[in-house]
C-alpha positions as CSV (number, residue, x, y, z in Angstrom):
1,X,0.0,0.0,0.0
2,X,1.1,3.3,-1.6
3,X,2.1,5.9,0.8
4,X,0.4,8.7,-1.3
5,X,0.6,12.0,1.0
6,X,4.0,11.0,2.2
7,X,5.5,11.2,-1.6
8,X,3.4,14.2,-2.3
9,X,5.0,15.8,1.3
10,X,8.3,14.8,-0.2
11,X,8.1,16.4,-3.5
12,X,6.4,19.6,-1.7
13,X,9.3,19.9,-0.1
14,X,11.9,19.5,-2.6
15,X,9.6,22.0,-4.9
16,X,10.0,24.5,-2.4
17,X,13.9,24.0,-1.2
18,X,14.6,24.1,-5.0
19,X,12.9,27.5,-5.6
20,X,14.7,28.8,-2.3
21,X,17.8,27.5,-4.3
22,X,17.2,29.7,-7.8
23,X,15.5,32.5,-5.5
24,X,19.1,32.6,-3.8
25,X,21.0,32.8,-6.9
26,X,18.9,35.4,-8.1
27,X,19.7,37.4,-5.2
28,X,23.3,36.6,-5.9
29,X,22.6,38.2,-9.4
30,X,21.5,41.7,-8.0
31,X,24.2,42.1,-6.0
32,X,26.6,42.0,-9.2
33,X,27.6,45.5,-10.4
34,X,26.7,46.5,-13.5
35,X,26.9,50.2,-13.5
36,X,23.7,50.5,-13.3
37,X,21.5,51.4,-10.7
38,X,19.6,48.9,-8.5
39,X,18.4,48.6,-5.1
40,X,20.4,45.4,-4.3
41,X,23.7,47.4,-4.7
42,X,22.9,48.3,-1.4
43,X,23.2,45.0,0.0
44,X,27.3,45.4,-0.1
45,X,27.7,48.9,0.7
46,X,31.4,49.4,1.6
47,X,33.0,52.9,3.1
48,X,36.1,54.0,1.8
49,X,37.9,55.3,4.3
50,X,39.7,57.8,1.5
51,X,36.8,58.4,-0.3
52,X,38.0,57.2,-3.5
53,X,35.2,57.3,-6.4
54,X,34.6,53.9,-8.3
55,X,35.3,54.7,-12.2
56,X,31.4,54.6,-13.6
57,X,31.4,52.5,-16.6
58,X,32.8,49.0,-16.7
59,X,35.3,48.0,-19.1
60,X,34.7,45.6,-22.1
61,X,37.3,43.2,-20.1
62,X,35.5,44.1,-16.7
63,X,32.2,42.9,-18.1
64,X,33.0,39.2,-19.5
65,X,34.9,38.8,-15.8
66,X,31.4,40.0,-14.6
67,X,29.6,37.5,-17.1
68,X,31.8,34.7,-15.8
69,X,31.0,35.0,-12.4
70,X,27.7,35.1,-12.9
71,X,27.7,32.0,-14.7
72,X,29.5,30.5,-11.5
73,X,26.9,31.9,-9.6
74,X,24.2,30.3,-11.6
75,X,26.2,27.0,-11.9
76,X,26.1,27.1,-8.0
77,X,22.1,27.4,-8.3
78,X,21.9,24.5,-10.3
79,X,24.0,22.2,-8.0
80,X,21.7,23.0,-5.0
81,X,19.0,22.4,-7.0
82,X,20.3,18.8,-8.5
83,X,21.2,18.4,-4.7
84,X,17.5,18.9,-3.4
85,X,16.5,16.3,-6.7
86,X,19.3,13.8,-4.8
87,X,18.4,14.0,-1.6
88,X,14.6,13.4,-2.4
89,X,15.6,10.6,-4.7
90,X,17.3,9.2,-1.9
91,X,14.2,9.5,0.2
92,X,12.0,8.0,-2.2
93,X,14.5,5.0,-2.4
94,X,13.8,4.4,0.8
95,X,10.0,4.6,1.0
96,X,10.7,2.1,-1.3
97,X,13.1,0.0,0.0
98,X,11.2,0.0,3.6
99,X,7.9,-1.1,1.7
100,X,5.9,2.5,2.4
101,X,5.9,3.0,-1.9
102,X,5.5,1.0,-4.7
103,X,7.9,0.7,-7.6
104,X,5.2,2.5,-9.9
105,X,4.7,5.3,-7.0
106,X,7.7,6.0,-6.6
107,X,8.8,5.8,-10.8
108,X,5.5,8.3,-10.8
109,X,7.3,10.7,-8.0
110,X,10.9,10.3,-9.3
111,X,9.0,11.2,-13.0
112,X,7.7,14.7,-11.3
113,X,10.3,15.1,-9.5
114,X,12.6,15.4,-12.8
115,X,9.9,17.8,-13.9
116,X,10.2,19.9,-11.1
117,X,14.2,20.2,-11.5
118,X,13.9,20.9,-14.8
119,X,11.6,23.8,-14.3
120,X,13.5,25.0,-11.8
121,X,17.0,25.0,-13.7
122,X,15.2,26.6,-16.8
123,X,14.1,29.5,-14.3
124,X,17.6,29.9,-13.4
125,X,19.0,30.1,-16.5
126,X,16.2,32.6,-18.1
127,X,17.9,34.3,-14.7
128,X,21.1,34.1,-16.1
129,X,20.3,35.6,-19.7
130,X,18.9,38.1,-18.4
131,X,21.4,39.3,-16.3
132,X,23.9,38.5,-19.1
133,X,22.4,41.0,-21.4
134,X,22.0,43.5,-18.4
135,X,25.8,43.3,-18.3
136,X,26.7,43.6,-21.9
137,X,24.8,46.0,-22.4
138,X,26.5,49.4,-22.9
């Protein structure tokens, strides 16, 4: 006998750790300058102690360093989010394994569960375009 609302409490909670993961790497995003204005600068607000001024506009060069670490950032995204899709699987293994789930149950959940990381990593990298093209833009 299928464990039905302990599967669906399993993927409930891997749906919502996964979009605390791309939420997260969003977050990262904002806080990468881009010489443009945007609240989540704010977020790393440093003093100078000489007062120095940051040049305004970013360099050609400056820019793809910026693009790469924001790739990094959203390759980090995606490794938390395979990580939730691994730990559930785990679980699921083991509702299995212990007799709570059904081989077809828990093909069914591992099926949504793929679903649910793919969504999730095509978020992120719509994310990662975006910011992309925020920072080559000139």
């Amino acid at each position: 006998m299928a464990d039905e609302p302990l599967i669906d409490e399993l993927l409930k909670d891997a749906h919502e750790r996964m979009v605390k993961s791309a939420e997260a790497a969003q977050h990262e995003f904002a806080t990468v300058r881009t010489g443009r204005a945007s609240p989540a600068l704010l977020d790393r607000v440093v003093v100078d102690y000489y007062g120095a001024m940051t040049p305004p506009e970013l360099t050609e060069e400056r820019r793809r360093e910026l693009v790469k670490v924001v790739r990094n950032l959203a390759e980090e995204g995606r490794v938390a989010i395979r990580n939730v899709r691994r730990d559930t699987m785990h679980h699921l293994r083991e509702l299995k394994t212990e007799g709570e789930a059904s081989s077809d149950d828990e093909h069914r959940a591992e099926v949504e569960l793929q679903k649910l990381t793919d969504g999730r990593v095509s978020d992120l990298d719509g994310m990662l375009k975006a910011k992309e093209k925020e920072i080559l833009e000139v």
